[in-house]
C-alpha positions as MATLAB code, in Angstrom:
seq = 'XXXXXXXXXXXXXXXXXXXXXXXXXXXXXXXXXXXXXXXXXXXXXXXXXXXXXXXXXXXX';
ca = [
       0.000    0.000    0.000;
       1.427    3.765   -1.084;
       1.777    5.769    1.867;
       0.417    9.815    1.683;
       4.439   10.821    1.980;
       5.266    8.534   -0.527;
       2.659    9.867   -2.827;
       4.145   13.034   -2.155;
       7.690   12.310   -2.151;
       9.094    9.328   -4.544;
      12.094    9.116   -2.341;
      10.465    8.669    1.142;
      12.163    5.445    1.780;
      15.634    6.571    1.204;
      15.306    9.613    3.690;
      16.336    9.302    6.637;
      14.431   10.321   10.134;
      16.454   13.591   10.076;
      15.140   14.442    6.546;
      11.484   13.686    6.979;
      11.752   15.811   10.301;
      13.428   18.785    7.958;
      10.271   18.489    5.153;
       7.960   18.663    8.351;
       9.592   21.974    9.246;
       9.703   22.677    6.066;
       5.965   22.104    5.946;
       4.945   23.985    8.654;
       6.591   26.754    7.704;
       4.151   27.144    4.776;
       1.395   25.721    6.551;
       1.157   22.911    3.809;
      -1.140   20.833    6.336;
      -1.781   17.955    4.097;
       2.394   17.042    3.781;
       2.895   17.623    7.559;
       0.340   14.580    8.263;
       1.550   12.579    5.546;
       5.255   12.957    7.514;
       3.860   12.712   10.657;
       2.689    9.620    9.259;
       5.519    8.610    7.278;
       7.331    8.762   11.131;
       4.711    6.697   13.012;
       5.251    4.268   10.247;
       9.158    4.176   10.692;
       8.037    3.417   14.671;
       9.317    7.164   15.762;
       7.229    8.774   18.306;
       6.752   12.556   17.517;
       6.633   15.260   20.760;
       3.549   17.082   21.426;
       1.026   14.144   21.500;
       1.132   13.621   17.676;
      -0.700   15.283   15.310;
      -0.056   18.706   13.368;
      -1.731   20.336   15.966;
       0.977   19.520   18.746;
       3.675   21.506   16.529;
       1.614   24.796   17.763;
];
């Protein structure tokens, strides 16, 4: 099954955790909601627990 994040980026796999985390900021940054779940989770996926409770709205 085709993740969100890899529908969005081709090269998900090959990024690491420190990558995905700089797209989320990235992201954010433009308030491109949709891509910052799909990374968020991309991350859950990959087993990494994100700060905040989860979801875009603990980056705020």
């Amino acid at each position: 099954m085709v993740t969100q994040a890899q529908k969005h980026f081709v090269n998900i796999e090959e990024m690491s955790e420190h990558q995905v985390r700089n797209l989320m900021d990235r992201a954010l940054a433009r308030k491109d909601f949709d891509v910052v779940e799909a990374l968020e989770e991309e991350l859950e996926r990959r087993g990494v627990i994100l700060e905040g409770g989860g979801g875009s709205q603990g980056f705020f």
